[in-house]
C-alpha positions as CSV (number, residue, x, y, z in Angstrom):
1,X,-21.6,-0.6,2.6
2,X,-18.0,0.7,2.4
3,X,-15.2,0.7,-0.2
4,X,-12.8,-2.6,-0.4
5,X,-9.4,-1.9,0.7
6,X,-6.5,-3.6,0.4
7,X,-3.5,-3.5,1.7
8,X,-0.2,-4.3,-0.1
9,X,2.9,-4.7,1.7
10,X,6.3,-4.2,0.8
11,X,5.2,-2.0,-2.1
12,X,8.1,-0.4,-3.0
13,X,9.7,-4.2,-4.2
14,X,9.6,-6.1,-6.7
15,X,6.9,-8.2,-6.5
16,X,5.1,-5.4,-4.5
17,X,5.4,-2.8,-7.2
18,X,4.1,-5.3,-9.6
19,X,0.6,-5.8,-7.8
20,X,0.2,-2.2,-7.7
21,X,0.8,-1.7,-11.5
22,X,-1.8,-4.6,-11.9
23,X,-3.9,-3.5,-9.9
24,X,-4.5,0.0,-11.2
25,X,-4.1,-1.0,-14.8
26,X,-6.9,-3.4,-14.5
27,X,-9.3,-0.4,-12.9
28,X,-9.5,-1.9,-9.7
29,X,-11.9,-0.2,-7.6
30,X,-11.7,0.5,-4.2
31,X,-8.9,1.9,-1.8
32,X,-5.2,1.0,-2.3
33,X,-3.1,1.5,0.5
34,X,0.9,0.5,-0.5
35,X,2.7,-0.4,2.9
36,X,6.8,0.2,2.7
37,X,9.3,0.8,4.8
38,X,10.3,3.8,2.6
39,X,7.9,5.9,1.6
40,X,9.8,7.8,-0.7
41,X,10.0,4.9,-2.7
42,X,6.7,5.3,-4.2
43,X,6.7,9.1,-4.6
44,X,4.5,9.9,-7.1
45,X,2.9,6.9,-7.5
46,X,-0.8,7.7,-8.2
47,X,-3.7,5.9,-7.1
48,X,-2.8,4.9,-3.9
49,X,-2.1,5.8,-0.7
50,X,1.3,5.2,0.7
51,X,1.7,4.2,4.5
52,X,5.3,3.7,6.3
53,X,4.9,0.0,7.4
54,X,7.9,-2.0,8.7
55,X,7.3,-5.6,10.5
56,X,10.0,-4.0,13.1
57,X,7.9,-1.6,14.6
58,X,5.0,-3.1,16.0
59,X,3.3,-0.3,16.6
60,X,3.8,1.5,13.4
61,X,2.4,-1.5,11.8
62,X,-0.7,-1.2,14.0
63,X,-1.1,2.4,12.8
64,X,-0.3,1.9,9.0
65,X,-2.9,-0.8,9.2
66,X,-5.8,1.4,10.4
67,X,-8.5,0.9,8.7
68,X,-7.7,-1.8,6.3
C-alpha cells in the first residue's frame, strides 16, 4: 500500500501556511505536497514538497496534481 498524500492548496496564504505548520508539527505522516502560485513563497519550508499550482492554468493544475 502506498504513502497518503495530501495536497494543500494555496500554501503560501494564510490559512494555507497554517495547515502546513499543523500538519508537520503534529508528525503527520505521509507526503505533503504545498500547491501555490508562487513557489518562492515557501522557500525553505521543510517537509514538503512545493508544486506551482494556479486555478488559471488548467494544465499546470493537471500537472501539479500528479500523483496526489
Amino acid at each position: 500500500m502506498s504513502e497518503p498524500v495530501l495536497f494543500v492548496s494555496g500554501a503560501s496564504g494564510q490559512l494555507g501556511r497554517l495547515v502546513l505548520e499543523s500538519l508537520l508539527s503534529k508528525g503527520y505522516a505521509g507526503r505533503i505536497i504545498a500547491g501555490t502560485r508562487d513557489p518562492s513563497k515557501l522557500a525553505g519550508l521543510k517537509g514538503v514538497e512545493v508544486r506551482k499550482a494556479d486555478f488559471t492554468d488548467k494544465a499546470g493544475l493537471i500537472e501539479a496534481l500528479k500523483g496526489v
